[in-house]
VMD Tcl script that draws the C-alpha trace (Angstrom):
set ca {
  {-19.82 -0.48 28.61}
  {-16.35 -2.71 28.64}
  {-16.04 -5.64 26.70}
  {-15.62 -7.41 30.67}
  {-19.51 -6.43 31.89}
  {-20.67 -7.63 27.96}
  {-19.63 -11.17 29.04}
  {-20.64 -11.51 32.71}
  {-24.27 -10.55 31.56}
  {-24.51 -13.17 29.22}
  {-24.84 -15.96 31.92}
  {-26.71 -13.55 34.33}
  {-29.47 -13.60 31.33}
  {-29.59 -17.13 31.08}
  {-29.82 -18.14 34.96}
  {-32.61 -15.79 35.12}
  {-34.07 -17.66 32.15}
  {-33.60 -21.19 33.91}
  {-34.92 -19.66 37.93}
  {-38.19 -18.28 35.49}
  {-38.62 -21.85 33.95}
  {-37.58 -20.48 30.44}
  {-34.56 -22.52 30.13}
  {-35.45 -23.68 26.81}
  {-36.29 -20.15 25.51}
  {-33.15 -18.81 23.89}
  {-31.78 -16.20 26.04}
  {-30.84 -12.78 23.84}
  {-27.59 -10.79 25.05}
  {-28.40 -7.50 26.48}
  {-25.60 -6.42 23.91}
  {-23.43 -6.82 21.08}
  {-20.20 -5.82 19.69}
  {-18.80 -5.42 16.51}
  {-15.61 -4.49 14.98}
  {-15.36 -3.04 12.03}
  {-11.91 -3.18 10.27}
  {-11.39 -0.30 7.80}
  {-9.15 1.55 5.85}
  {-7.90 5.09 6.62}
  {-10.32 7.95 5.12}
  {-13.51 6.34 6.63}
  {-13.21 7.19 9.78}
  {-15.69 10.66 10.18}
  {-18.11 8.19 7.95}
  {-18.40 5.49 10.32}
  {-18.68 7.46 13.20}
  {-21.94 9.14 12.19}
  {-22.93 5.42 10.63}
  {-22.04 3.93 13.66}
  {-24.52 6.43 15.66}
  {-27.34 5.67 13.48}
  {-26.96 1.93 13.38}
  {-27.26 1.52 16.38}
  {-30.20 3.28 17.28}
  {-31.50 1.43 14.26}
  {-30.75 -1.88 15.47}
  {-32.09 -0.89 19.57}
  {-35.22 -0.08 18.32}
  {-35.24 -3.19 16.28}
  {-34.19 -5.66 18.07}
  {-34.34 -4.18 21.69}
  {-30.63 -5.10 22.32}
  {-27.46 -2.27 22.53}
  {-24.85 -2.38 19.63}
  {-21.61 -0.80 19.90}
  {-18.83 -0.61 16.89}
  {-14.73 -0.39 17.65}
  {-13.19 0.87 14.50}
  {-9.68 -0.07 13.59}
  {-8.25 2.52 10.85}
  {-5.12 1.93 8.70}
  {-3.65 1.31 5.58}
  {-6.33 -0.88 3.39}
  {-3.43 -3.68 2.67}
  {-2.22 -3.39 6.40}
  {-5.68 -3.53 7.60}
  {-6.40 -6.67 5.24}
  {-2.63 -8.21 6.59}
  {-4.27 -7.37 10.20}
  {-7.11 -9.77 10.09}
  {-5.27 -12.60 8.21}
  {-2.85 -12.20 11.68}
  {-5.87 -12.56 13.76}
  {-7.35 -9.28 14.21}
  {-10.96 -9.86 15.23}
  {-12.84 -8.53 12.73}
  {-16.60 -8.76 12.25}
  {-16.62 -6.72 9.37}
  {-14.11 -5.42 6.50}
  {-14.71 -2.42 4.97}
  {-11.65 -2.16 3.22}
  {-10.78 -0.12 -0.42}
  {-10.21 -2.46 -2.34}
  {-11.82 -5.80 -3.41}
  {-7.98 -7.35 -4.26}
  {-7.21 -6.44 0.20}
  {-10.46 -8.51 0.75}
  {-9.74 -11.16 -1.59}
  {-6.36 -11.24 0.37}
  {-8.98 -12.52 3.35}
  {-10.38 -15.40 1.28}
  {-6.71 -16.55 0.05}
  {-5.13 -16.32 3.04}
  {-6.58 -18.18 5.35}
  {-10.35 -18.47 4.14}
  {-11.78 -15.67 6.46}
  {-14.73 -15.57 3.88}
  {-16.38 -17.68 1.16}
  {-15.08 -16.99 -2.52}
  {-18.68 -15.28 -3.03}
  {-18.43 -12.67 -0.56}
  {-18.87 -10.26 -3.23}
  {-22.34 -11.35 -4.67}
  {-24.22 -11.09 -1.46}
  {-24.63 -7.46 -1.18}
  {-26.00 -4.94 -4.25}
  {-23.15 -3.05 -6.44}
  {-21.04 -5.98 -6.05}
  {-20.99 -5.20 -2.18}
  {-19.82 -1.54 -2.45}
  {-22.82 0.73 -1.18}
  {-20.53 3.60 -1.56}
  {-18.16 4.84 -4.46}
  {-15.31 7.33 -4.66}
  {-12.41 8.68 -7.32}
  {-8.90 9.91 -7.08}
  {-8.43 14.05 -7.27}
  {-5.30 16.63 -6.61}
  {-5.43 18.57 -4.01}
  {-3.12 21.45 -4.25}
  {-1.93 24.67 -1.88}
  {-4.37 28.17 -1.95}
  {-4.55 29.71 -5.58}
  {-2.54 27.09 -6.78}
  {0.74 28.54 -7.03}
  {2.42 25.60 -9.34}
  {-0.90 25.62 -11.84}
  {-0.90 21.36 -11.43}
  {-3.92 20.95 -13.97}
  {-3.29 17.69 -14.66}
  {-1.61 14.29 -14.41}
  {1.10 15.16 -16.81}
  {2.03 18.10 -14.03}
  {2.91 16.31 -11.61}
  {5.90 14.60 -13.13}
  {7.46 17.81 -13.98}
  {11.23 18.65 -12.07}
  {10.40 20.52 -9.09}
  {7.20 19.43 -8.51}
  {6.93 17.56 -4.70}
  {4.08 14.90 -4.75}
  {2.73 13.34 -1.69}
  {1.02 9.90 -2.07}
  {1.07 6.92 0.24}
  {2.62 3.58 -0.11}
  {1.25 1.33 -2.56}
  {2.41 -1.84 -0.84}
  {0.22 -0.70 1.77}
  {-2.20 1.64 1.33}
  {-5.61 0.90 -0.85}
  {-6.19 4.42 -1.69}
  {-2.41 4.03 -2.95}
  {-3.15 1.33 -5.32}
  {-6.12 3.49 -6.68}
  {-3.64 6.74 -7.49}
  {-1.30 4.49 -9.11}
  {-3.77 2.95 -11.48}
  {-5.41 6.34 -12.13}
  {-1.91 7.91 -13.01}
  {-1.03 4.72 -15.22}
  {-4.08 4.53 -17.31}
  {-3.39 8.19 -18.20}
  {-0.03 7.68 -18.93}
  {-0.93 4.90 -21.11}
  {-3.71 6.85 -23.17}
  {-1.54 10.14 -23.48}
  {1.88 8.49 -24.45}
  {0.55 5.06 -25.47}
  {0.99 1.70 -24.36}
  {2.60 -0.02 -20.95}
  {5.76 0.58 -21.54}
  {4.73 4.54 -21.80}
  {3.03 4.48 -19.07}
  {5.18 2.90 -17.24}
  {7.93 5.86 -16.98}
  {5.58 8.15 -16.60}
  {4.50 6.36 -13.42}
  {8.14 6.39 -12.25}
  {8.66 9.79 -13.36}
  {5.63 10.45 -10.87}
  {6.94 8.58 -8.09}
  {10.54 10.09 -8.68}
  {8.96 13.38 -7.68}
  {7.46 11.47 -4.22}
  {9.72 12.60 -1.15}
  {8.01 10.25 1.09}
  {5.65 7.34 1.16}
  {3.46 7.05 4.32}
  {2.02 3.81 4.94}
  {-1.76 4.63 4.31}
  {-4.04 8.17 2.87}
  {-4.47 9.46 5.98}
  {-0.76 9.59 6.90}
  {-0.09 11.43 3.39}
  {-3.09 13.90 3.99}
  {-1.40 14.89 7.65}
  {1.66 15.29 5.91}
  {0.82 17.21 3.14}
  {-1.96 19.33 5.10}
  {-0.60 19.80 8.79}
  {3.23 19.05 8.11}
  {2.84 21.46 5.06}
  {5.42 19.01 2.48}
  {4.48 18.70 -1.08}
  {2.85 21.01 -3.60}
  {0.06 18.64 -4.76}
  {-1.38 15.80 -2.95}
  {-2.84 12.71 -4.67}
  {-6.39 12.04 -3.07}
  {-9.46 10.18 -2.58}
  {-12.18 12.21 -3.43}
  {-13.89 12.45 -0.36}
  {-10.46 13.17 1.48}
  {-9.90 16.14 -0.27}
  {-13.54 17.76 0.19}
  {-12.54 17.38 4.35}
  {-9.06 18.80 3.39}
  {-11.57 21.76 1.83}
  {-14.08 21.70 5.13}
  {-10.85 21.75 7.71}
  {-8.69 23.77 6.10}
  {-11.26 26.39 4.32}
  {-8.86 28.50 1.26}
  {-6.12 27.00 2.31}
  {-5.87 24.20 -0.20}
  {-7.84 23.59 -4.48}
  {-9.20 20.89 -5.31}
  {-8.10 19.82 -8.86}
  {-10.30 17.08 -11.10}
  {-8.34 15.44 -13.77}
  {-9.10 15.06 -17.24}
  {-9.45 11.68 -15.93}
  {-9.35 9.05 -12.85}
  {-10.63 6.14 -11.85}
  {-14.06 4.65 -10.45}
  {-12.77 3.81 -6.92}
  {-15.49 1.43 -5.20}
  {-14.28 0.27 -1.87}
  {-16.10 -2.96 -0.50}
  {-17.67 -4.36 2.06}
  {-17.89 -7.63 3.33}
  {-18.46 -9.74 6.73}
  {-15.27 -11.70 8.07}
  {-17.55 -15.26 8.10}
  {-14.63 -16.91 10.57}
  {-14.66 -14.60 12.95}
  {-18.97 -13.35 13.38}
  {-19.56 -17.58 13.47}
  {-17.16 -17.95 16.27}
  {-18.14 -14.98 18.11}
  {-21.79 -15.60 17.07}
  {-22.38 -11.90 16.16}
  {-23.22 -12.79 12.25}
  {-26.62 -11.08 12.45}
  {-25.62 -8.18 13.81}
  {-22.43 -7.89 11.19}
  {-25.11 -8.73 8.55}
  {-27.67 -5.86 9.58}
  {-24.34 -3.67 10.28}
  {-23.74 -3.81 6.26}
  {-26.78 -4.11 4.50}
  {-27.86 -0.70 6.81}
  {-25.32 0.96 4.21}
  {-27.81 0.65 1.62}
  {-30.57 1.93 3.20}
  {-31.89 5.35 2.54}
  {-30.48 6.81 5.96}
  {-27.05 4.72 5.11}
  {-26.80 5.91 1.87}
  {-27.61 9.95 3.28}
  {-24.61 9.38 5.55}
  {-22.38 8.34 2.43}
  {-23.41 11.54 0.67}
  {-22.67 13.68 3.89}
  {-19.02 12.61 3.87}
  {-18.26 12.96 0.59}
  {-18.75 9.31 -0.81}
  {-20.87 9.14 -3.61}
  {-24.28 7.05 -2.72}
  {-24.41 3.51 -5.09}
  {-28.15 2.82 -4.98}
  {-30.37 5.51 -3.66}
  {-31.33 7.87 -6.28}
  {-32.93 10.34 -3.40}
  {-29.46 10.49 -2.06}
  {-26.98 10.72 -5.87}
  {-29.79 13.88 -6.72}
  {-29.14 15.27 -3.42}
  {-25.29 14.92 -3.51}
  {-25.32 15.99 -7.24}
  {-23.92 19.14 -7.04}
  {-20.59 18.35 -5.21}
  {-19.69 15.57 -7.58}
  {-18.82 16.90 -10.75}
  {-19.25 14.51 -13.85}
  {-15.64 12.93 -14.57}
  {-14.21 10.47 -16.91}
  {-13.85 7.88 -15.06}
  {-12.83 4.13 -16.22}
  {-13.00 1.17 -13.82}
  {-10.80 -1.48 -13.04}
  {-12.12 -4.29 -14.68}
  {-12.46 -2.26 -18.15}
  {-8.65 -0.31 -18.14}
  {-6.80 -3.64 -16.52}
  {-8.56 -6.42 -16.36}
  {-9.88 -6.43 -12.58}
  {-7.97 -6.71 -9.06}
  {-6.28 -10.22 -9.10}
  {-4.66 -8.81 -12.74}
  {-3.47 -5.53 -11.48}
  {-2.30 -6.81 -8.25}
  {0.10 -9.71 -10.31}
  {1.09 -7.19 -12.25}
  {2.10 -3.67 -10.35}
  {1.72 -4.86 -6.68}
  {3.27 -8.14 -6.00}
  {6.63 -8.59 -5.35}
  {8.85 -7.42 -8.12}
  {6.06 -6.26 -9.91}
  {5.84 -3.10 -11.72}
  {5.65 -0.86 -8.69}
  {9.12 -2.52 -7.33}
  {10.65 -2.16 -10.42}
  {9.80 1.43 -11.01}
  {10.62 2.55 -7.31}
  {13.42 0.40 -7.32}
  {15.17 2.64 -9.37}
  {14.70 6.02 -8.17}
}
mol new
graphics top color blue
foreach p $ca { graphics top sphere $p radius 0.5 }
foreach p [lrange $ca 0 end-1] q [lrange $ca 1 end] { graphics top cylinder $p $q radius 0.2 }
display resetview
């Protein structure tokens, strides 16, 4: 159904209201759209979520709900909607990129992150290596990847959320093995020295390292690298660590844009369905590890090995910190990559 028909029915519904003497009976759209604004390794997620959403929502409320996804690099994405993208939604992988929202512009309240559980994440994920069949360069660890002759392919962390996560990941390792910042710090551009090209979000790096065949190991989200597995069968490992980080992407309605548009319940419903027990079965399908239902985490047990993970709030001091510090302008990432 175009977007066109959606708004010529609207005022259809209402004259029939008014010739049936129900003019002050509020008239209910046959239908409803929603865009949801994402980041790039969510896409095979939302499009079974999308599915079951709206069947959800047809047999609750009797009206037809269809969700446009817009994929991308997390920061890009974020930049997007500041610029006027209409977003109903955000479901981007980081909390700093939503933040971005709030500061720039006032898309959402200050609070957005209190109004769902898990501080509005209903899904979680980590950072893993993902390395060619039999592993041929025996990358174990983080410390491997910054030997000479070692090609690593991760995205851009000026744009890419899942980028941001594999920096931090490598940098709190770098930090415990060698000790302190300043340790960790040339390890990180050690890393990056060894990067032969920086796409501008996860799924551009996957397609390079997996279809375009660069790189020996691949820095990726969790979830990314079991599809890598399902694709591409014994064609690629999957490596875990010693450790990584708690990656827990957020969610959040764009208040701005579902008030204007007057799709806020539907956005609403859209995000809290995430946390249901079908939602959170979905998560655990794909590869994202399920937040609140405990039917779901004992179901999905078995492909998500215990790690040592450390979040971002305990290893640096939460998103606004880390983003001031390695990601803005002339921050630590500039500096580092600056001087390759």
């Amino acid at each position: 159904m175009s977007l066109r028909r959606d708004f010529i029915k609207i005022p259809l519904a209402l004259a029939a209201a008014a010739t049936l003497g129900l003019a002050g009976v509020p008239a209910i759209a046959q239908s409803v759209q929603l865009l949801n604004v994402s980041y790039d390794p969510t896409r095979e997620l939302y499009v079974e979520f999308n599915r079951a959403f709206a069947t959800y929502w047809k047999a609750k409320t009797g009206q037809d709900v269809s969700i446009k996804q817009s994929h991308g690099g997390s920061g890009k994405q974020a930049r997007s909607i500041i610029d006027g993208l209409d977003a109903d939604v955000a479901t981007l992988a980081l909390a700093g990129d939503t933040d971005a929202l709030v500061k720039h512009g006032g898309w959402l309240a200050a609070d957005w992150q209190k109004r769902l559980p898990h501080n509005s994440s209903p899904y979680a994920s980590t950072i893993v290596l993902v390395v060619r069949q039999g592993n041929p360069k025996g990358i174990k660890d983080w410390d491997d990847l910054v030997k000479p002759g070692i090609s690593v392919i991760t995205p851009n962390p000026k744009t890419s959320g899942g980028a941001r996560w594999n920096y931090l990941a490598a940098w709190e390792f770098g930090k415990r093995r060698l000790g302190g910042d300043a340790k960790a710090k040339e390890f990180v551009a050690r890393l990056f020295a060894n990067v032969p090209i920086l796409d501008t979000g996860a799924r551009g790096s996957t397609i390079t390292f997996a279809q375009r065949n660069q790189g020996d190991v691949l820095i990726a989200w969790e979830n990314e690298a079991y599809l890598l597995e399902k694709e591409f069968g014994s064609k690629v490992d999957v490596v875990y660590p010693s450790l990584s980080i708690l990656a827990e992407p957020p969610v959040a309605v764009v208040d701005k844009n579902v008030d204007r548009k007057g799709t806020r319940a539907a956005a609403e419903e859209y995000l809290k369905y995430l946390y249901t027990e079908e939602g959170q079965d979905i998560a655990g399908k794909n590869f994202y590890r399920p937040t609140l239902s405990q039917k779901a985490q004992a179901k999905y047990a078995k492909q998500f090995p215990k790690l040592n993970l450390f979040t971002i709030e305990q290893a640096f001091g939460g998103w606004a910190k880390a983003d001031k510090e390695h990601f803005a302008d002339g921050a630590s990432f500039d500096q580092l990559y600056s001087r390759r």
